[in-house]
Backbone as JSON Lines, residues from 0, in Angstrom:
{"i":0,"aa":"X","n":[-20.65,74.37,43.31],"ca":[-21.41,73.65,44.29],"c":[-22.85,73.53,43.82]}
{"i":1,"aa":"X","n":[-23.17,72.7,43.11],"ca":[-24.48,72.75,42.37],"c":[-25.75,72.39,43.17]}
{"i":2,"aa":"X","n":[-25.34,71.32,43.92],"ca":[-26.61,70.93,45.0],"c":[-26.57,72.31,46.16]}
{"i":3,"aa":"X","n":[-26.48,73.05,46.39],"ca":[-26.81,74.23,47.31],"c":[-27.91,74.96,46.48]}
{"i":4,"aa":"X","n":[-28.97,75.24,47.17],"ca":[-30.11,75.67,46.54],"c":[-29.71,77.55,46.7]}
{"i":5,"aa":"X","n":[-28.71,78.0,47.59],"ca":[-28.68,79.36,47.81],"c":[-27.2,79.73,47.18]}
{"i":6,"aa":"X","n":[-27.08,80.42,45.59],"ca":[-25.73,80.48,45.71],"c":[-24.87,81.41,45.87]}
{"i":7,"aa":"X","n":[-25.55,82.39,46.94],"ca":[-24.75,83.53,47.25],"c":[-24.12,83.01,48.55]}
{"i":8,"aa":"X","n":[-24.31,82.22,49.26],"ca":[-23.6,82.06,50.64],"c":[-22.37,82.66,51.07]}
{"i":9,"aa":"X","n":[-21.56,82.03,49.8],"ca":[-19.91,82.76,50.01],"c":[-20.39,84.59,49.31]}
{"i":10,"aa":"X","n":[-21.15,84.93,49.3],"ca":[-21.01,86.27,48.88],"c":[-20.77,87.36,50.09]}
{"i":11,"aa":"X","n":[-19.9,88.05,50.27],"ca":[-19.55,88.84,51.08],"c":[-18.34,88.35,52.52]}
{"i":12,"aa":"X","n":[-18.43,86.68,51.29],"ca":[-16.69,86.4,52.54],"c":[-15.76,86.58,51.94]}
{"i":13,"aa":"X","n":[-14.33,86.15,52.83],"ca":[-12.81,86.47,52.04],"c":[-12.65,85.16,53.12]}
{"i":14,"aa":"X","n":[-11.65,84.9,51.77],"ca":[-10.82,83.77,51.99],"c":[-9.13,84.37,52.17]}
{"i":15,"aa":"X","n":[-8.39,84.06,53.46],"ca":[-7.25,84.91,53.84],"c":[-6.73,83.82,53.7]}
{"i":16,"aa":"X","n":[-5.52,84.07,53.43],"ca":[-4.09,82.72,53.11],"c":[-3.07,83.24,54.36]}
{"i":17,"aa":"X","n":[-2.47,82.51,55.23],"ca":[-1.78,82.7,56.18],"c":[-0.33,82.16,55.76]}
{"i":18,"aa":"X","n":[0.55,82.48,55.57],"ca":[1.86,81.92,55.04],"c":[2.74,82.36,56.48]}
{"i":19,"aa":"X","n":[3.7,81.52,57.3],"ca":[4.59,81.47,57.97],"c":[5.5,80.65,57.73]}
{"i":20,"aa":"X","n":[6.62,80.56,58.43],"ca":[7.98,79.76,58.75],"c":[7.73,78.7,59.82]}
{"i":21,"aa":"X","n":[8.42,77.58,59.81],"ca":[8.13,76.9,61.3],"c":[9.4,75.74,60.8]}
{"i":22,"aa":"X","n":[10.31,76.19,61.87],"ca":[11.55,74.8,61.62],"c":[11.55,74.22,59.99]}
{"i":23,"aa":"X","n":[11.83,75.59,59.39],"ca":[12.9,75.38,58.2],"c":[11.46,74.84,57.35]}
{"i":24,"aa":"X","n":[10.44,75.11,57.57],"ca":[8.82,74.86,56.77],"c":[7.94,75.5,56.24]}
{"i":25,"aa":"X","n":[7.86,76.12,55.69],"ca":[6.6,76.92,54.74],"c":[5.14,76.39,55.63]}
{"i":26,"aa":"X","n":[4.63,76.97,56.49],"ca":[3.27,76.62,57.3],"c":[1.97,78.03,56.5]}
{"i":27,"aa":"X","n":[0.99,76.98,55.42],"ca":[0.04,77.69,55.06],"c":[-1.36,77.34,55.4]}
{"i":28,"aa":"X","n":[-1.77,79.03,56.13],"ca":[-3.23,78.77,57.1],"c":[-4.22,79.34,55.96]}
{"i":29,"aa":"X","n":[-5.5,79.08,56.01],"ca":[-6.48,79.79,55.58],"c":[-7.85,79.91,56.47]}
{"i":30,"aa":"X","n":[-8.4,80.7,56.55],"ca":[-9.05,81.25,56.49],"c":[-10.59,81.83,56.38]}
{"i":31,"aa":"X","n":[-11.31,81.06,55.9],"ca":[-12.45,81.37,55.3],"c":[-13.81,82.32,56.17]}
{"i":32,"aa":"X","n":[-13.41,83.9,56.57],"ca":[-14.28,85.06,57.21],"c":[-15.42,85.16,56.54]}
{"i":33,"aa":"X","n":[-16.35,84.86,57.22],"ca":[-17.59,84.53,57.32],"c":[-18.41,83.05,56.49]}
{"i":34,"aa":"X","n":[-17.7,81.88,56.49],"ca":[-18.05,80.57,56.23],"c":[-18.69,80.5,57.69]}
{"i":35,"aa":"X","n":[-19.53,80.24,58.66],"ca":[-19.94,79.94,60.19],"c":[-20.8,79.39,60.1]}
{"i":36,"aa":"X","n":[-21.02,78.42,61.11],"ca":[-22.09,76.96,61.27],"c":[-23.27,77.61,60.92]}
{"i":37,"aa":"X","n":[-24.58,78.32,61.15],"ca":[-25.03,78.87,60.34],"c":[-25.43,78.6,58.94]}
{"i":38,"aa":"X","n":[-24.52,78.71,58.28],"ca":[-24.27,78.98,56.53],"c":[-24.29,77.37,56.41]}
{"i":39,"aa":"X","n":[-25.39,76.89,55.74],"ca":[-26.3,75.95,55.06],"c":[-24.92,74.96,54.88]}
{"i":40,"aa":"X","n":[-23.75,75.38,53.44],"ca":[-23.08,74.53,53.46],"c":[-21.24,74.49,54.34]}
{"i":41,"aa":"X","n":[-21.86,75.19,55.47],"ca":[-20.46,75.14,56.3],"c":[-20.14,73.71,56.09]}
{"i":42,"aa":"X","n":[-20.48,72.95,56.49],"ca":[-20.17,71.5,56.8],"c":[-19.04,70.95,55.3]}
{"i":43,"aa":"X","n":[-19.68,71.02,54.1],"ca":[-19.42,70.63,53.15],"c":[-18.09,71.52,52.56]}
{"i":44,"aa":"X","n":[-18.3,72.55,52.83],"ca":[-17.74,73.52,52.43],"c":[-16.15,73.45,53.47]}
{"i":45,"aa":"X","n":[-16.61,73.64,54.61],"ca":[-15.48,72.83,55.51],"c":[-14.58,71.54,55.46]}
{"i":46,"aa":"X","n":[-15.26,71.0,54.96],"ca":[-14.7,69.1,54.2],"c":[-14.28,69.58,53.02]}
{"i":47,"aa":"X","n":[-14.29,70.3,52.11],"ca":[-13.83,70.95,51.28],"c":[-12.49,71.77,51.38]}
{"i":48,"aa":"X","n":[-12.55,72.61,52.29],"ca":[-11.18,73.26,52.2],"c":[-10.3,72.04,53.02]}
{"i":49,"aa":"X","n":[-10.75,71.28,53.54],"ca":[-9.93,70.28,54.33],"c":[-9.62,69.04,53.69]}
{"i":50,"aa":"X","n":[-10.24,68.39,52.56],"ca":[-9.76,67.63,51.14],"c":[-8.87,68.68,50.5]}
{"i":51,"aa":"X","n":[-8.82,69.8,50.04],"ca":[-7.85,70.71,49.38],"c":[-6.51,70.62,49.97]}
{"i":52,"aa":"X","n":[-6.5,71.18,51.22],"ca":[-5.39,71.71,51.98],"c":[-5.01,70.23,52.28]}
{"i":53,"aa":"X","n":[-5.28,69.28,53.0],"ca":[-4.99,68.2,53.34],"c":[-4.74,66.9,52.78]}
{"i":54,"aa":"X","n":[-5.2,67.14,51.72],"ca":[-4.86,65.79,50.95],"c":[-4.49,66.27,48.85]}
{"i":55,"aa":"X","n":[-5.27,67.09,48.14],"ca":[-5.08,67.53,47.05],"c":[-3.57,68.27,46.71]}
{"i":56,"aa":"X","n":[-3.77,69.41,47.6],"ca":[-2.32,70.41,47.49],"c":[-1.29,69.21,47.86]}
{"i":57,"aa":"X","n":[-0.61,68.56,49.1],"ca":[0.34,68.02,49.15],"c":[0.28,66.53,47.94]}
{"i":58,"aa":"X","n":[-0.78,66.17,47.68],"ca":[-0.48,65.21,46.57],"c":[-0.07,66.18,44.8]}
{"i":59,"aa":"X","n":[-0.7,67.43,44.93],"ca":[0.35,67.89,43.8],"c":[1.37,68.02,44.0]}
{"i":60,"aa":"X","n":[1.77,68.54,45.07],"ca":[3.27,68.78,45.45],"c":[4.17,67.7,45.1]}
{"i":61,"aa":"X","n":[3.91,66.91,46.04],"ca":[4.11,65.24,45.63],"c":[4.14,64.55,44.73]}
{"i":62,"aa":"X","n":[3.39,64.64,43.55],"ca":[3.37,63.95,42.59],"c":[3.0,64.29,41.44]}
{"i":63,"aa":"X","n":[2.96,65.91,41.31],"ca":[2.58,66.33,40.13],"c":[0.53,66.49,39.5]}
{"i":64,"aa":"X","n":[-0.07,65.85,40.62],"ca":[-1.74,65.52,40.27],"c":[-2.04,65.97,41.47]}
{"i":65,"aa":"X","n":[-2.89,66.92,41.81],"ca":[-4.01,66.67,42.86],"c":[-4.97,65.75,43.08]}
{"i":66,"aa":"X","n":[-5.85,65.91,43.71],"ca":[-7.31,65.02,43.72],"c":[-8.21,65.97,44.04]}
{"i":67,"aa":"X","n":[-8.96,66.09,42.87],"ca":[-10.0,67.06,42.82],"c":[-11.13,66.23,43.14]}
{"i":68,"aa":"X","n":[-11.93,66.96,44.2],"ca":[-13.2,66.69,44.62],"c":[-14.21,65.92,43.69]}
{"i":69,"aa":"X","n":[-14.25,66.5,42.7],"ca":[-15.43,65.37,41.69],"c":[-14.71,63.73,41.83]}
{"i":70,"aa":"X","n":[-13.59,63.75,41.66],"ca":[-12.75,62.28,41.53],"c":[-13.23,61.62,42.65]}
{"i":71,"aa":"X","n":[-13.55,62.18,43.8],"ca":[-14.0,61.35,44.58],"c":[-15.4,60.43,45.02]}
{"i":72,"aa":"X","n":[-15.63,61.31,44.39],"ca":[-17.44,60.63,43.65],"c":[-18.08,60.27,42.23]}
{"i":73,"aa":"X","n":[-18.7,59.01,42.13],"ca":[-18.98,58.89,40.96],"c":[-20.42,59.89,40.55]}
{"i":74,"aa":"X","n":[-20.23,59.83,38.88],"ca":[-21.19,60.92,38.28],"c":[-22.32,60.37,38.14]}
């Protein structure tokens, strides 16, 4: 995360992975203890695990490629 001027923010969180069952489905939660509005890049950082989980992971699944965050912006 290069534009964050502070780069300890995530220092002293955990990121928890939640794995359950749901009608024959693999349902995976996460987590992120102590990311909170607060913390400079919640926002980004939040749009972040939510491009991952929501659109990257099921397009590897899917098709062998994710979509990694830089791809979505030019350099």
């Amino acid at each position: 995360m290069p534009w964050l001027n502070d780069k300890t923010e995530w220092k002293n969180t955990r990121i928890v992975f939640e794995i359950s069952e749901e009608k024959n489905q693999t349902i995976i939660g996460l987590t992120h203890i102590g990311l909170v509005p607060e913390v400079k890049c919640y926002n980004v950082c939040e749009a972040g695990w939510e491009q991952y989980f929501g659109e990257s992971i099921p397009a590897l699944l899917a098709t062998g490629k994710g979509i990694l965050f830089d791809d979505q912006y030019e350099r």
